[in-house]
C-alpha positions as CSV (number, residue, x, y, z in Angstrom):
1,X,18.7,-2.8,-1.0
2,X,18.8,-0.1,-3.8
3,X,18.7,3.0,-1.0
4,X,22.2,2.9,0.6
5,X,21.6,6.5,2.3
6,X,21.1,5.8,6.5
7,X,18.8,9.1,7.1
8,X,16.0,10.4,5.4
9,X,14.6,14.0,5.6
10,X,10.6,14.0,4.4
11,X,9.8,18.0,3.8
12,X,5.9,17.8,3.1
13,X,2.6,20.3,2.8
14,X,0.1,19.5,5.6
15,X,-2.2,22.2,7.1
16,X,-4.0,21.5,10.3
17,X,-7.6,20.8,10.2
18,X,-9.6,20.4,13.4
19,X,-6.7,19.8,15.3
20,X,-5.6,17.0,12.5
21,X,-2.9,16.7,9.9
22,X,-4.5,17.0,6.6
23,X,-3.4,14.1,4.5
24,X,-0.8,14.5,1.8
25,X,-0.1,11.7,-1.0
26,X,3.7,11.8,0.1
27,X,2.7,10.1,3.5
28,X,3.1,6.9,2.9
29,X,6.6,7.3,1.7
30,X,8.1,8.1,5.6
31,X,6.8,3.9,6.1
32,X,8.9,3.3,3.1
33,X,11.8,4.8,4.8
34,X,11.4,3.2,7.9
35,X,10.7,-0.4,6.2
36,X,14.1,-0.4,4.9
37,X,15.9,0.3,8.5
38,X,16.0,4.1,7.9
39,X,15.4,6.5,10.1
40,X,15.3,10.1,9.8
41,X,13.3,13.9,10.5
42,X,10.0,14.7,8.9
43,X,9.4,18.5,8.5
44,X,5.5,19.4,8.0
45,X,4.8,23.2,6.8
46,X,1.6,24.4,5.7
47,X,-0.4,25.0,2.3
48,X,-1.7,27.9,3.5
49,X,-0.4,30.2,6.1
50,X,-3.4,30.5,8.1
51,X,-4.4,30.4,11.7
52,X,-3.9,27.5,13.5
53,X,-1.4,25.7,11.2
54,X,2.2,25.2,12.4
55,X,5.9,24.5,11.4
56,X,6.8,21.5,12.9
57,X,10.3,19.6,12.7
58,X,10.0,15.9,14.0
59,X,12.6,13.0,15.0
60,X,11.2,9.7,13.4
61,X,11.8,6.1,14.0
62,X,10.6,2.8,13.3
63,X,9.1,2.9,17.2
64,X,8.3,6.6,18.2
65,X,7.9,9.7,16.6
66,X,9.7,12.9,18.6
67,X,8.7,16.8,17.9
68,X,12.1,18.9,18.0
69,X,10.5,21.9,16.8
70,X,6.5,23.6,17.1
71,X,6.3,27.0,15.7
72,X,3.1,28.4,14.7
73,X,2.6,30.6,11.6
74,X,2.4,34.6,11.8
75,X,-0.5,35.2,9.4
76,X,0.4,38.3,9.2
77,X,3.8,37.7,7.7
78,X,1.7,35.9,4.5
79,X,4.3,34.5,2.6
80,X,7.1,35.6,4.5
81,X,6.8,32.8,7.0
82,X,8.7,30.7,3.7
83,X,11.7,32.6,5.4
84,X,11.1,31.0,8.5
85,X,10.8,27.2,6.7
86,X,13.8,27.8,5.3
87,X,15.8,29.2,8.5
88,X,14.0,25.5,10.3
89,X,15.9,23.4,7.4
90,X,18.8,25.2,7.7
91,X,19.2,24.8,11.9
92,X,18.2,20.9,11.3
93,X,20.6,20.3,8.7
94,X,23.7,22.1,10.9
95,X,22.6,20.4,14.2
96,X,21.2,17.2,13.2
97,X,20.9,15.5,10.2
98,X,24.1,13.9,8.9
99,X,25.7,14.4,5.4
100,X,24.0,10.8,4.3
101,X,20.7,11.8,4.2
102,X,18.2,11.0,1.3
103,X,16.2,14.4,1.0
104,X,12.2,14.2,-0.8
105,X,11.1,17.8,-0.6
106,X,7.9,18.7,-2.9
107,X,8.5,22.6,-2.7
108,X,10.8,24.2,-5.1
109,X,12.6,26.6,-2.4
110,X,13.3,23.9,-0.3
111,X,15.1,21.8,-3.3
112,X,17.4,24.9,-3.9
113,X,18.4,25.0,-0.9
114,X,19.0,21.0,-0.4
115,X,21.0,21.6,-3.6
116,X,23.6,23.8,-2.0
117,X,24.0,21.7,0.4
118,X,24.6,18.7,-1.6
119,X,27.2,20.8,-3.4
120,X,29.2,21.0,-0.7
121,X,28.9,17.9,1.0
122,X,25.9,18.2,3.3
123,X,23.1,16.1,1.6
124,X,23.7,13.2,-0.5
125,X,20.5,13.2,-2.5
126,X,17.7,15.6,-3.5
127,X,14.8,13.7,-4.8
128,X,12.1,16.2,-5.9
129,X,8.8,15.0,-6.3
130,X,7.1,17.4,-8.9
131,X,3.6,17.8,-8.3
132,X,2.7,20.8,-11.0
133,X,5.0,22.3,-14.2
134,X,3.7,24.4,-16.5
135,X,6.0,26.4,-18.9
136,X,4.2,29.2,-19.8
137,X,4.4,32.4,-17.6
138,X,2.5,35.7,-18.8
139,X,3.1,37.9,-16.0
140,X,6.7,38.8,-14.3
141,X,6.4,37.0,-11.1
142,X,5.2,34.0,-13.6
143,X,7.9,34.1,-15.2
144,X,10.2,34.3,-11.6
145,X,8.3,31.2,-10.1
146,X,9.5,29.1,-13.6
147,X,13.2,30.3,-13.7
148,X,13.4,29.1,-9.7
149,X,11.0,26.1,-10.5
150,X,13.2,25.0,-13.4
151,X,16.6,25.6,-11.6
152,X,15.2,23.2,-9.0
153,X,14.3,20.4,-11.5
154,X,17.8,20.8,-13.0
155,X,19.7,20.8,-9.6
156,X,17.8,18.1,-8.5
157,X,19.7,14.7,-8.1
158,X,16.4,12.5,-9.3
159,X,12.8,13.9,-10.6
160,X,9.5,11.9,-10.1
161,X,6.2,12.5,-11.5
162,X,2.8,11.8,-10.4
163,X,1.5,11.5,-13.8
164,X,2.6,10.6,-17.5
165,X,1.7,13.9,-18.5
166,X,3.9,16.1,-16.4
167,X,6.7,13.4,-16.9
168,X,6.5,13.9,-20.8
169,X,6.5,17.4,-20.2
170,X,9.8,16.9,-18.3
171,X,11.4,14.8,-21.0
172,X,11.4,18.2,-23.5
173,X,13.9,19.6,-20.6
174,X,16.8,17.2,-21.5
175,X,17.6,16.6,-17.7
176,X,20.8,15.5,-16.6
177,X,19.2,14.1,-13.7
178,X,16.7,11.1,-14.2
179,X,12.6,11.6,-13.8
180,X,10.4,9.0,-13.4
181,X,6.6,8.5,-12.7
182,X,5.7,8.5,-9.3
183,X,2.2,8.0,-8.9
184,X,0.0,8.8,-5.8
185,X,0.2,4.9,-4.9
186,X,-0.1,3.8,-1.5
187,X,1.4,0.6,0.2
188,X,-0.8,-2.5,-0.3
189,X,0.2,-4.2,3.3
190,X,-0.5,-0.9,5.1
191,X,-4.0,-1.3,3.4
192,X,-4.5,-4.7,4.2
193,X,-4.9,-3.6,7.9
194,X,-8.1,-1.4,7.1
195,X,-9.4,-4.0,4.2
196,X,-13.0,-6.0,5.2
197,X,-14.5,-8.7,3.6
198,X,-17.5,-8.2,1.1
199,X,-20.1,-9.5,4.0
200,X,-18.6,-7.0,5.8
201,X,-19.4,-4.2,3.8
202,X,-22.9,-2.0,4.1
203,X,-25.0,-3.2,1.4
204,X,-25.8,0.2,-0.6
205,X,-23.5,2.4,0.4
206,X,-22.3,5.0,-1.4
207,X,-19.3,7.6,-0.3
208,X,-17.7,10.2,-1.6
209,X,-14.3,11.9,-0.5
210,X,-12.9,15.2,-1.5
211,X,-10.2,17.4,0.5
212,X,-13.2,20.0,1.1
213,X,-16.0,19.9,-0.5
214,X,-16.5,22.7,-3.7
215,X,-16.6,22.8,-6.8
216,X,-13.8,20.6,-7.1
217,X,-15.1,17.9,-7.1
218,X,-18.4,18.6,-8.7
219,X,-20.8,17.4,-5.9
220,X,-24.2,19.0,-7.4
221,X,-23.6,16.5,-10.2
222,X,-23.4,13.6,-7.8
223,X,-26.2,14.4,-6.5
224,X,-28.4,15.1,-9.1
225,X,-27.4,11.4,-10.1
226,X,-27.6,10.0,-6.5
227,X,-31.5,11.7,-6.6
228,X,-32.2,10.2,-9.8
229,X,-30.7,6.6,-7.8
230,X,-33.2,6.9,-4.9
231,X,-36.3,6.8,-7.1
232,X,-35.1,3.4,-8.5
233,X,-33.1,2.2,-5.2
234,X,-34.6,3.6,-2.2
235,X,-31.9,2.1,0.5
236,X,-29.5,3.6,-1.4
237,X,-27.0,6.0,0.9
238,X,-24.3,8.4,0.5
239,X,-21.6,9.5,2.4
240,X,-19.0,12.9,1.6
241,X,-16.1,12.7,3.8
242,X,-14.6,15.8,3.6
243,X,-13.9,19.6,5.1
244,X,-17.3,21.5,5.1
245,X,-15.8,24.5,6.0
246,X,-13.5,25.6,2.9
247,X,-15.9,26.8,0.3
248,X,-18.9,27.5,2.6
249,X,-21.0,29.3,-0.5
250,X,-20.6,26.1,-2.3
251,X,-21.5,23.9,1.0
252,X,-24.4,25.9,1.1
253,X,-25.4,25.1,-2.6
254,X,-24.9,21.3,-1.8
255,X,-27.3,21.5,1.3
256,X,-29.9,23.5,-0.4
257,X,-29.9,20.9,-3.3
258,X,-30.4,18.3,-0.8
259,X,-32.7,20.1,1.5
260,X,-34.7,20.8,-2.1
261,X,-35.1,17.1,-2.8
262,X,-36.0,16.1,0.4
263,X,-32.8,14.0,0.5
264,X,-31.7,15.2,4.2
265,X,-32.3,11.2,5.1
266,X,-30.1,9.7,2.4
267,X,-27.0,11.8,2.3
268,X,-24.5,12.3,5.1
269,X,-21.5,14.7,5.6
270,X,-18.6,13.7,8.2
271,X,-16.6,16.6,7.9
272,X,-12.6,16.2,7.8
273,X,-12.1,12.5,9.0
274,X,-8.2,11.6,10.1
275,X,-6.8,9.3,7.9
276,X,-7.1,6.2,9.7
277,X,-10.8,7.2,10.5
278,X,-11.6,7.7,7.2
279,X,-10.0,4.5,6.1
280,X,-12.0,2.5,8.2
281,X,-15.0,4.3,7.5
282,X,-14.4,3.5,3.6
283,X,-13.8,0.5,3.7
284,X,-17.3,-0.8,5.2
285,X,-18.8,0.7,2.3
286,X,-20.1,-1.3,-0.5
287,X,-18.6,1.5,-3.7
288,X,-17.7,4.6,-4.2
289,X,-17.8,7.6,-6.3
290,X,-15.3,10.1,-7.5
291,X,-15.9,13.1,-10.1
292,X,-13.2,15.8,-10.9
293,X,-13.7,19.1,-12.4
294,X,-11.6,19.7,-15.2
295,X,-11.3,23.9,-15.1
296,X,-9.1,22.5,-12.2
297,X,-5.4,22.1,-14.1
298,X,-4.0,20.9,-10.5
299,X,-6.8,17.9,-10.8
300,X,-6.1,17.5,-14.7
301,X,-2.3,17.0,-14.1
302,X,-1.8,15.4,-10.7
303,X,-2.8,11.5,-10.0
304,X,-5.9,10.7,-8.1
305,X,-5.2,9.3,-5.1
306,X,-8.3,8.3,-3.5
307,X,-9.3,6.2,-6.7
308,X,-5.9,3.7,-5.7
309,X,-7.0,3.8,-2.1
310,X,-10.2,2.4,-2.9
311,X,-8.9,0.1,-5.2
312,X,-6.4,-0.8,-1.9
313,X,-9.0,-1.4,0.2
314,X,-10.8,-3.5,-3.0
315,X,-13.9,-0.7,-3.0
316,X,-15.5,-0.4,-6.6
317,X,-15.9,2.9,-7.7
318,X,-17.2,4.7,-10.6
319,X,-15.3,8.0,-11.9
320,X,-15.2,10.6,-14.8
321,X,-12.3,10.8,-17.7
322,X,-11.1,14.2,-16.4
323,X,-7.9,12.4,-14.1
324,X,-4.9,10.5,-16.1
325,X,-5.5,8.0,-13.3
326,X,-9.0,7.0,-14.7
327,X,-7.1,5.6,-18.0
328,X,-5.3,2.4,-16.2
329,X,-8.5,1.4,-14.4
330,X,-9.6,-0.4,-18.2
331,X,-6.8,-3.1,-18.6
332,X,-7.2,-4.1,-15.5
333,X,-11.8,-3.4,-14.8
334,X,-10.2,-1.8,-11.7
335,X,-13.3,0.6,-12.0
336,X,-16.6,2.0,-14.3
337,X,-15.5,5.3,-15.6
338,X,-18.2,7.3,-17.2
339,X,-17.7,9.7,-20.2
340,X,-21.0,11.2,-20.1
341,X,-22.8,12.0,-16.2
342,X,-26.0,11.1,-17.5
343,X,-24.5,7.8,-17.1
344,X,-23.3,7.9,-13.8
345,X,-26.8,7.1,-11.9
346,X,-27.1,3.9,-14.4
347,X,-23.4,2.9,-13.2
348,X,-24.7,3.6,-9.6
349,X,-27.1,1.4,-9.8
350,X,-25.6,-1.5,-11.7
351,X,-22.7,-1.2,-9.3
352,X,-25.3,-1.8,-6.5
353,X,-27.6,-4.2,-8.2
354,X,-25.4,-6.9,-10.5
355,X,-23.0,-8.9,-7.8
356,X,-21.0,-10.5,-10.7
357,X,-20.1,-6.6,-11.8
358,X,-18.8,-5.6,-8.4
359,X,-17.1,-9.2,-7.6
360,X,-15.1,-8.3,-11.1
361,X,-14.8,-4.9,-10.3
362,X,-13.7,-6.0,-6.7
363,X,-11.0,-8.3,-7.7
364,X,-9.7,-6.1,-10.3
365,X,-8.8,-3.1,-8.1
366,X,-6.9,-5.9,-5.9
367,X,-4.8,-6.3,-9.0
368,X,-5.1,-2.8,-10.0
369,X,-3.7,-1.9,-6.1
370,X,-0.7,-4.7,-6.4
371,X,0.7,-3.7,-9.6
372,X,1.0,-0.3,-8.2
373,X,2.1,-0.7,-5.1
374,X,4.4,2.3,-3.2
375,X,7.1,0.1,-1.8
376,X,7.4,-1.8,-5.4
377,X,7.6,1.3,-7.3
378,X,9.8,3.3,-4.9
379,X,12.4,-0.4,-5.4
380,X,12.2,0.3,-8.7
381,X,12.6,4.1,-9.3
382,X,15.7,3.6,-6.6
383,X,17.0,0.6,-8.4
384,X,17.8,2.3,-12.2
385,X,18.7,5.5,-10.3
386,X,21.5,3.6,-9.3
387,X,22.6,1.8,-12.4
């Protein structure tokens, strides 16, 4: 086994939406963890400190998960309550966690402060997963945020990537540490549990899912395609899984637009789904459909992750170039990207019309889903760490 650590400690973003755990690409990793024997803490703090989210400190093993510590965030306190993150860490690492512990932390603070405690004995490894690096900083507290940033990818003991890009722009550091690409994947077994057969699937079936639904994820532009669909396939449906409640001036745009085309019948909203619900909800669909909006540097330089969880669950879908995820889906016809929307209601429809399209579509996001499988990359990060 390449991971000789016994405890793990997961530090991840989640805010809480409808009483739910939003869902964070560095899930999946705490099943990693536990599928090699390893048990450990999983500390959850929020995006935004907002009403109703909470610090939360939590025991986990392979059969039970246990909450040591439930402290709500003081809105008031803004981004003071960072203090408060780091006084939880500090408490856990003192009263419970042992020196062996393999750290993944995705915040910059928290990797600093893992750092001096590896330095004097108290973690073993910091693994931080990057999600964002930029190195240009105009204003003064730009410039702060990149000299803490950078100390943390330095002090780091390994640096992933969720996308070639941001790696590359890592190489120019000179680390002494190594970085390596980490994509969003997701665990192909875990998958296999949601995954349905093609005559399983609802024939025509579009969906859509976004973290909220804005401008994002350009929406209007779906359905200006989708409308264009109905005319030519009229049992055509569409599903957007996703938090209504975000960018309500947008959400008001999209159900004017549909309200406007008289397409009230034809296109449904869910709201925020759990995981597990949405999962099974996406994988009775016949295809899906994801657009990005490239003004959006955090879509530009971070992976897509719902396009390898439909690809897990064997979904077609159709997406734009805007993603670095969208340019693997070619060598293996994992998906249709389009270059150009006026396209996209012409992909629509062949994606819902020709079955030898989506049975080559369907088969290739298997592969696509396999050859980037978490647990198989994670071996292999872990393996030439330790060369």
């Amino acid at each position: 086994m390449p991971l000789d650590n016994k405890h793990f400690l997961l530090c991840i973003k989640k805010d809480v939406i409808n009483g739910v755990y939003s869902p964070n690409p560095l899930d999946h990793h705490m099943g990693y963890f536990l599928s090699k024997g390893i048990e450990g803490w999983l500390f959850i703090y929020p995006c935004y400190y907002t009403r109703g989210n909470i610090l939360s400190l939590q025991k986990v093993t392979s059969t039970e998960i246990t909450p040591l510590v439930n402290i709500p965030v003081v809105p008031l306190l803004g981004r003071y309550n960072k203090i408060l993150e780091l006084v939880i860490l500090i408490y856990a690492k003192f009263k419970l966690i042992p020196r062996d512990v393999y750290v993944l932390v995705e915040d910059y603070t928290h990797v600093l402060l893992m750092c001096l405690f590896k330095i004097v004995g108290l973690v073993k490894t910091v693994h931080f997963h990057l999600r964002y690096y930029s190195p240009n900083a105009e204003s003064l507290a730009g410039r702060i945020h990149l000299f803490f940033l950078s100390s943390a990818i330095y002090c780091a003991s390994l640096v992933t990537a969720p996308t070639k890009r941001l790696l590359s722009q890592l190489d120019s550091l000179k680390l002494s540490s190594p970085a390596f690409h980490l994509p969003n994947a997701v665990p192909v077994e875990v998958f296999n549990k949601y995954k349905v057969s093609k005559s399983q699937r609802v024939t025509n079936q579009l969906v859509c899912v976004v973290s909220s639904v804005s401008s994002k994820y350009k929406l209007l532009d779906l359905l200006s395609a989708f409308n264009k669909l109905t005319k030519e396939v009229e049992t055509a449906q569409l599903t957007i899984i996703g938090n209504t409640t975000a960018d309500t001036h947008y959400y008001r745009e999209v159900k004017e637009y549909i309200r406007v085309h008289d397409l009230k019948h034809l296109v449904h909203f869910t709201g925020f789904l759990e995981t597990e619900k949405a999962l099974s909800y996406i994988a009775h669909c016949w295809a899906a459909v994801a657009l990005y909006n490239k003004t959006f540097d955090e879509l530009v330089y971070t992976d897509a992750k719902k396009l390898r969880e439909y690809a897990a669950l064997g979904i077609p879908f159709i997406t734009d170039a805007v993603t670095e995820t969208s340019s693997e889906l070619d060598s293996f016809n994992a998906g249709i990207v389009v270059t150009d929307l006026s396209e996209l209601y012409i992909k629509m429809k062949e994606i819902l019309g020709k079955t030898s399209l989506y049975d080559s579509l369907s088969s290739g996001c298997d592969a696509w889903a396999e050859q980037n499988d978490l647990y198989r990359i994670m071996d292999s990060i872990l393996i030439n760490t330790n060369k």
